[in-house]
N, C-alpha and C positions, 0 to 999 in steps of 0.2 A: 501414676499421673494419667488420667484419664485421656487427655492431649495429645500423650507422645505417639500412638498409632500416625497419627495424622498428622505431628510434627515431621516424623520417620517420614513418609510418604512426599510430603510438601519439600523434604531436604534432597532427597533423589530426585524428583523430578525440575529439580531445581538445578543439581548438575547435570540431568541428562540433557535437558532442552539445548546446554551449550554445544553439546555435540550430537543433535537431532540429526544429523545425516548419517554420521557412521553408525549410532543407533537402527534407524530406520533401513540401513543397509544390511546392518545384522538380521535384524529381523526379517524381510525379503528371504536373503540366503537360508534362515533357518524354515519359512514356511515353504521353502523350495525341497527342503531335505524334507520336511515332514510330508509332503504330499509324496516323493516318491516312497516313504516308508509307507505308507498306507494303499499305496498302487497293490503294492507286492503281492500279498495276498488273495488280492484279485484275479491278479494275470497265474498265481498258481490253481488257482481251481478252474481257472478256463484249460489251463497244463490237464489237469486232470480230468473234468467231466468233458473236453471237448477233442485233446489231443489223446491221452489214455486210452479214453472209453471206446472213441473212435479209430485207434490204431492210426491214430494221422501222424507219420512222422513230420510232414510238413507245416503242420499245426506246433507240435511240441519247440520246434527248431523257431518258429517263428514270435510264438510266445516266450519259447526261451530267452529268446537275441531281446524282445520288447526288455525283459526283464533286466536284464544286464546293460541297457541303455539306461533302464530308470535307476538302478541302483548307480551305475556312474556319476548322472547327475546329484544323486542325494550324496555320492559322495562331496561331487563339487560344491556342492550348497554346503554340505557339512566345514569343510576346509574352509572355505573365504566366511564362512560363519565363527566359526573357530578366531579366526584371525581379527576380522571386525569386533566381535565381541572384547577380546583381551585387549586390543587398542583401546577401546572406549575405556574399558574397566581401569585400566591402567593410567590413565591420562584423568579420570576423571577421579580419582583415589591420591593423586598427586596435585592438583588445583586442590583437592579439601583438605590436607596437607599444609599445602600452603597457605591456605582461608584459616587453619586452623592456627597457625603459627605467627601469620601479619595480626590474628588478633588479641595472642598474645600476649605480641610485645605493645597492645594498644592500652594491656591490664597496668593496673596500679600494684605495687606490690601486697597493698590489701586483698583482692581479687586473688593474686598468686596464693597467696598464705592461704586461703581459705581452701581453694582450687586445689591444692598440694604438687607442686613440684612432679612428685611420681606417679600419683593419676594425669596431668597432665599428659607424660611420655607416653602414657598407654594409650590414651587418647586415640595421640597422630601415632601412634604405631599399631596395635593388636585391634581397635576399635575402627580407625579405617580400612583393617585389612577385613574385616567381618561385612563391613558395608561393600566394600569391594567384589568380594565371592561370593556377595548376595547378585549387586550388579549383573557381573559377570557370567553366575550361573542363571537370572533372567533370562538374558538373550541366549545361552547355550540349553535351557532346559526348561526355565519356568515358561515360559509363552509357548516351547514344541508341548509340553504335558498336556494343558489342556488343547490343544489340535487336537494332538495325536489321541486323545480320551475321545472329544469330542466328532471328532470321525471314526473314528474305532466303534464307536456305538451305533451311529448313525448305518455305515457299512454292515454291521450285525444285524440290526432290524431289516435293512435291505435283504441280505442274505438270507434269514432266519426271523422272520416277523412275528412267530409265536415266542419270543422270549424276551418280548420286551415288558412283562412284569419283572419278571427276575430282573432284568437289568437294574431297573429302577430301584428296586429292593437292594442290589448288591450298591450299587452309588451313593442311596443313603446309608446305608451301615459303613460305607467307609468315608462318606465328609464327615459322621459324627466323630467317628475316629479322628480324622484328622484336627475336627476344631478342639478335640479333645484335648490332642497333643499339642498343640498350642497353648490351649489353657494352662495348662500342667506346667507347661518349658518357659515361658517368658520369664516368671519372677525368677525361677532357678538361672537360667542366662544372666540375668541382670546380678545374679548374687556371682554366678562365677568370676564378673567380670570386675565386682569390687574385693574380691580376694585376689587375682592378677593386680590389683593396685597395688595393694598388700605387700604381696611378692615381691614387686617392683620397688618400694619403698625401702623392703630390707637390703634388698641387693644393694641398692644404689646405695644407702647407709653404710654397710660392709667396704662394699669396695673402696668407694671414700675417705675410711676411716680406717684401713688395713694396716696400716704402720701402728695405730694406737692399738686393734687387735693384738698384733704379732708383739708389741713390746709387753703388753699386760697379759701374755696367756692367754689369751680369755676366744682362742679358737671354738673351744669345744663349746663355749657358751653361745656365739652368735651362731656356730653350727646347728644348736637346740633351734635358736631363735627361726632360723632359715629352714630349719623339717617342719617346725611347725606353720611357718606359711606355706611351704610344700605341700604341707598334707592337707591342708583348710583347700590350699586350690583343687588339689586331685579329689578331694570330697564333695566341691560342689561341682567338678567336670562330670563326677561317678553319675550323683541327682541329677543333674541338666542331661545326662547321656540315656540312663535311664531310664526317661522318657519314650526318647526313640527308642531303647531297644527292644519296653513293650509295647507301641502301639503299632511299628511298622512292620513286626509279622503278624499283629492281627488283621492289617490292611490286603498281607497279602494272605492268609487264609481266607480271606473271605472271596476276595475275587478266584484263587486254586476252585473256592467249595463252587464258585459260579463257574469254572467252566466243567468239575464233575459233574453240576445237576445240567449244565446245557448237553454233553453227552449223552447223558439219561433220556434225556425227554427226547434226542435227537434220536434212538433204537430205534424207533420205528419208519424211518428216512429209508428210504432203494436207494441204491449202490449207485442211482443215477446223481443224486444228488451229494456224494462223498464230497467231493470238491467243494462245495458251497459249505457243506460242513468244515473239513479242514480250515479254511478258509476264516470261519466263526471264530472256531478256537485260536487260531493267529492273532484275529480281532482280541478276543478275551485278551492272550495272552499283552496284546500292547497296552490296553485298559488295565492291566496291572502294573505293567511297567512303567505307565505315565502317571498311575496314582502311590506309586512306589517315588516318582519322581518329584510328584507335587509335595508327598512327604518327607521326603530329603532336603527338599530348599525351602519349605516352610520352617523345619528345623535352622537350617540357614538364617531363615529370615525373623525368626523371634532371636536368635543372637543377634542380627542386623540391627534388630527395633533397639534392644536393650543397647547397643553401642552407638546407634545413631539418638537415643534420647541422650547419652553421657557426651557426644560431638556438639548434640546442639546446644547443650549447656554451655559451652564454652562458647559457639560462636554467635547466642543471645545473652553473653556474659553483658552486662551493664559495666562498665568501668565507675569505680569506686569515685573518683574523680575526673570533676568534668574540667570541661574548658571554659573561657569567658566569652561570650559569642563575639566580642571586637575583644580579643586577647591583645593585649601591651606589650612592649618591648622594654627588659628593665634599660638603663639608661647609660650600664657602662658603668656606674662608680663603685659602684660593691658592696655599697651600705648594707647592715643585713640588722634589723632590730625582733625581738621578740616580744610580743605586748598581751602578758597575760593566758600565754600559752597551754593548753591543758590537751595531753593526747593518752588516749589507751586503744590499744592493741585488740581487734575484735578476739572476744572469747573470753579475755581476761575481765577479771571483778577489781582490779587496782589500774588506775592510772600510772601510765609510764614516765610521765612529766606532768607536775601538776603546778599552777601558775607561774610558769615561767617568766620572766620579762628582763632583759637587756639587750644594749647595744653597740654592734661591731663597730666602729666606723670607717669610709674606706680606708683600705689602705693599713689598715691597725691588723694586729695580730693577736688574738686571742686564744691565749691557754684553760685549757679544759680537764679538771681533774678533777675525783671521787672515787668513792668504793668502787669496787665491781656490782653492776647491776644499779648504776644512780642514775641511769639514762644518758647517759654519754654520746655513746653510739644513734640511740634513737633521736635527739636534739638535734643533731646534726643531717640525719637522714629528711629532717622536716624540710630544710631548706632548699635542696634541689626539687622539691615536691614527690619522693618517695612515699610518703605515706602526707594525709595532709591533716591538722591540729582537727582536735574533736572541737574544740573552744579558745578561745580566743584569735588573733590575728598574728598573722608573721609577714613581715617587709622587708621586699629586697630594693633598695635604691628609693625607699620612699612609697612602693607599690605593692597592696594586698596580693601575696603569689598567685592564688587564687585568680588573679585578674591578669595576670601575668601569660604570656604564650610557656605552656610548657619548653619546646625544644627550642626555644629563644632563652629562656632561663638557662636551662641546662647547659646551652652555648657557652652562658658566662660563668659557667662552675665548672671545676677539677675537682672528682672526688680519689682520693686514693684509701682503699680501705684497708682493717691491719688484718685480713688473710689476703694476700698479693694473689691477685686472679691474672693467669696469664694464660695464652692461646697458642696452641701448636702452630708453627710455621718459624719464621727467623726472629731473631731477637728485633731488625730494625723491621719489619711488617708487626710488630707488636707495637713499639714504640709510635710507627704511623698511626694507630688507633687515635692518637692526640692530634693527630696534625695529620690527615691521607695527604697533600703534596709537599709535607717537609723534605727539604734539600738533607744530604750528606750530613754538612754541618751543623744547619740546626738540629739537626737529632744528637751530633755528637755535643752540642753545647750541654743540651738538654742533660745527657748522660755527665758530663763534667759535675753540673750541680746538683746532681744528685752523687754524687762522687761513686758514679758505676762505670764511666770510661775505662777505669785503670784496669778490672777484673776481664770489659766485655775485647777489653785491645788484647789478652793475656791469650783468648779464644784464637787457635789458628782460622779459623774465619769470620773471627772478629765478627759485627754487627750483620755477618749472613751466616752468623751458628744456628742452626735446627733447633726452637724448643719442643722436648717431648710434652705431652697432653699435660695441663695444670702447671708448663716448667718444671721438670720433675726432674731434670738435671742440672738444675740450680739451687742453691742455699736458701735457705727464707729470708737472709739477710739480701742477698743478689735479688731475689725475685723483687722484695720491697724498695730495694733502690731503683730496679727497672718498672715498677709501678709510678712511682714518684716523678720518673725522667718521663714518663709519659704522659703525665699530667702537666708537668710542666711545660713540655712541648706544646701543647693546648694554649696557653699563656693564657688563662684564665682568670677575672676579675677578683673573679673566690673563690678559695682552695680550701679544701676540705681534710684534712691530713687527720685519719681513724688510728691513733694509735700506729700509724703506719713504719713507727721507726724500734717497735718492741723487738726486734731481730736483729737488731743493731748492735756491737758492744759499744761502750760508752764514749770511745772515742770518733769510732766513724761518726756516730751519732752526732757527736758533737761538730765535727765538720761538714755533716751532710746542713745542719739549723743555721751553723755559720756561713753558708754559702746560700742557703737559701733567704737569712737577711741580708746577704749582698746585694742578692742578681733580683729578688722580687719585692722588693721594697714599696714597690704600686701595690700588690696584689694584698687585698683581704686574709688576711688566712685563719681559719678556725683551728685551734694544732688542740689533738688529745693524745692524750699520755695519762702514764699511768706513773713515772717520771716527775719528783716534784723540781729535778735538776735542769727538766727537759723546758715546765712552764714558766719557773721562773724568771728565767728572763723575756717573755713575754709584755710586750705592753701593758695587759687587764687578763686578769685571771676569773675565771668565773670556779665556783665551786660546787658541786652538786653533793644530795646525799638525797636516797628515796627517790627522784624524780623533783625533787624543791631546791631549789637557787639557796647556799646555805652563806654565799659572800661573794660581792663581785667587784674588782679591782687589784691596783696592784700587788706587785708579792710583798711589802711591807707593810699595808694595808691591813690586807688578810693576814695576815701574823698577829696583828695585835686585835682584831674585830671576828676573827672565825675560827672557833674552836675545832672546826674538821680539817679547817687549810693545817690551821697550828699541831692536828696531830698527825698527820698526815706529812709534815715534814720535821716532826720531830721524831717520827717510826724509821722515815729514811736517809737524817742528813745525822739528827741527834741536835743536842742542846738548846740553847733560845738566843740563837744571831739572826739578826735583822740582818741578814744580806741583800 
């Protein structure tokens, strides 16, 4: 992309300007250290052609002390340099961090899907640590190289005014180099950094999925899987490293061959002039060091470019769904209708739901069952606006969602999904996720009707037990019941229940539905199941198969008008009773 030099460029100075003084202090300090490295050499050959030549002890002692004054100072520029610099880098690698993660959570989960989850993480972790040590080695090295080149030279011709062809000659033979190494390293950079995605993918995949691993054997297989994104990344670190490892000793032969041929041509110099000599070669030798420098953070900085084009992608992510510019409030009743609905999934060639159309009404409870893969799951993801219909329109309380405030919507929904997602810290800091100022008891009502009181009282610290990362010291059936108590605490208009009670055996289950038509009797509820036990007693049952409405109404209804409702409870109940 022809853009992103300049995208790259526009995004740094975009955080730097926030902290244009401690930048601008960096800087200061670091042109203070540079000028005294460039003194030194001077005040040594005045050590020699003035103090040496002359036997002047008090000369030597006097040039000497000069000397050890300037190097003090370059040291103190160096340190508050040092310091300023990693403050800026630091603070300004944590704001894009956070710029990167507020806009995020501002994506649809179409954006995510597309994005992937594990490029993401790499993102805000390994991509701003590259723009970071680009930052950071700026103010500690990019800006001293060229000084320090550019008085290095300047100072030689001073000294030694016949060697300013060579000079010239040595500086181009080594920017061609340098832009070489450039050209060479950016795509290679850019390819490392989508093989660390890679990487990142498998891992997170593995670890995630370690218990399915370890029960099927199948170590040795995802071990294959994980050397061989191993070995893809260490092959394109080999090529991107590579680079530099031929260009930048040819940068430095070239300047070594410039200060043999400034030797050369210097034989014919009196012994008056040693000192100015010496002096030259110090020069050369910083003129190596700084185009030695400029080569090391240019290397730097084409990883920089290639992860600050992969940052600004995200943070000029367009969200997939917008808002209505005077956004609505739905109204509170919970109505939720579907008129004609058709969604598919970007990438995919099949629709995931294809004309959908019926309606909840408030207060009604609606069961939802079909094969595996009939759209279940994604039907209901439409309605808090997770993803939003390719065609036709969906209404909650009478209002195109669409028109609707997202997080006014989502105010009036509880979604509980059927893998229980739950968050290290206590059980009752979880459950506040539905409610942050629920009292004592209403958490513990909450917990009753989801019939998870009995288990979380059984805890010696009760509703202040520790959950490990995922709840990983609870049952899926516990976890599901504490998903549930948490949505309820929310007391939400419309409740979304994914399958959420598949961890259940049949009997809690059935106390958990029995209590939950007690106490929410207001509320909407959308219930899926895979359970024809679960929806039949349900108000209207909807039935799916393919992503097509194949029956919608009650369970005796559908017994005698839908041939999937009818085998679908004849696979799990048996015979032909209209219950």
């Amino acid at each position: 992309m022809p853009h992103r030099k300049g995208s790259f460029m526009n995004l740094i100075l975009t955080y730097i300007r926030r902290h244009i003084g401690m930048f601008a202090t960096a800087l200061f300090f670091l042109s203070l250290e540079t000028l005294a490295d460039l003194m030194q050499p001077t005040f040594m050959s005045y050590i020699v052609d003035n103090g040496v030549k002359g036997q002047s002890i008090s000369k030597i002692l006097m040039y000497g002390a000069m000397m050890l004054g300037i190097a003090a100072l370059g040291a103190l520029g160096a340190v508050m340099r040092n310091i300023y610099a990693s403050r800026t880098s630091q603070q300004i690698s944590m704001e894009m961090r956070s710029d990167i993660y507020r806009k995020v959570q501002t994506l649809s989960f179409e954006n995510i899907d597309r994005l992937q989850p594990s490029s993401i993480i790499t993102r805000i972790t390994n991509d701003v640590t590259q723009i970071q040590n680009f930052i950071n080695g700026s103010m500690r090295i990019m800006m001293k190289a060229p000084i320090t080149c550019i008085g290095a030279i300047a100072l030689i011709i001073l000294q030694t005014p016949k060697q300013i062809p060579m000079m010239i000659l040595i500086l181009c033979i080594s920017f061609l180099l340098i832009a070489a190494n450039m050209g060479f390293g950016y795509p290679r950079f850019g390819r490392l950094q989508r093989k660390l995605d890679r990487l990142n993918e498998v891992s997170r995949e593995f670890l995630s999925s370690v218990r399915v691993v370890k029960a099927f054997c199948a170590q040795e297989q995802e071990g294959e899987k994980f050397r061989s994104a191993a070995e893809d990344f260490a092959g394109a670190g080999v090529s991107a490293m590579r680079v530099a490892a031929v260009f930048s000793p040819l940068i430095n032969l070239t300047v070594n061959a410039g200060i043999v041929v400034l030797l050369w041509l210097s034989g014919s110099q009196d012994n008056g002039q040693i000192g100015r000599l010496m002096a030259s070669v110090n020069y050369m030798t910083q003129v190596l060091f700084s185009l030695g420098m400029v080569s090391n953070i240019l290397n730097t900085a084409v990883r920089a470019v290639a992860s600050a084009g992969r940052v600004q992608e995200i943070l000029m992510e367009e969200p997939a769904q917008k808002q209505a510019p005077q956004a609505k409030s739905p109204s509170g009743e919970g109505g939720v209708s579907f008129c004609d609905v058709t969604f598919s999934y970007a990438g995919t060639p099949e629709p995931a739901l294809e004309h959908v159309t019926f309606t909840a009404m408030p207060g009604e409870t609606i069961g939802i069952i079909g094969p595996t893969g009939s759209g279940k799951s994604t039907l209901v993801n439409l309605v808090p606006r997770f993803y939003d219909a390719t065609s036709g329109t969906l209404f909650v309380d009478g209002v195109d969602v669409t028109l609707l405030s997202q997080e006014k919507l989502r105010a009036e929904i509880a979604v509980v999904p059927q893998k229980a997602l739950l968050f290290s810290g206590t059980i009752a800091e979880n459950l506040r996720w539905g409610k942050p100022d629920a009292t004592d008891e209403e958490i513990r009502r909450a917990a009753q009707i989801a019939c998870a009181d009995g288990f979380v009282q059984s805890f010696p610290d009760g509703y202040e037990t520790n959950l490990g990362q995922g709840g990983v010291n609870l049952s899926g059936g516990q976890k599901q019941r504490l998903s549930l108590a948490r949505a309820l605490l929310k007391n939400p208009r419309i409740l979304i229940l994914d399958d959420c009670t598949s961890a259940l055996d049949a009997t809690t289950e059935a106390s958990v539905l029995s209590m939950l038509r007690k106490q929410c009797s207001g509320m909407t509820v959308l219930l899926i199941s895979q359970r024809i036990s679960t929806v039949m007693r349900t108000d209207r049952i909807l039935c799916l198969e393919d992503g097509r409405v194949m029956g919608f109404g009650a369970h005796r209804e559908l017994l005698d008008s839908c041939p999937v409702y009818r085998a679908i409870y004849t696979s799990q109940i048996g015979g032909d009773r209209h219950e």
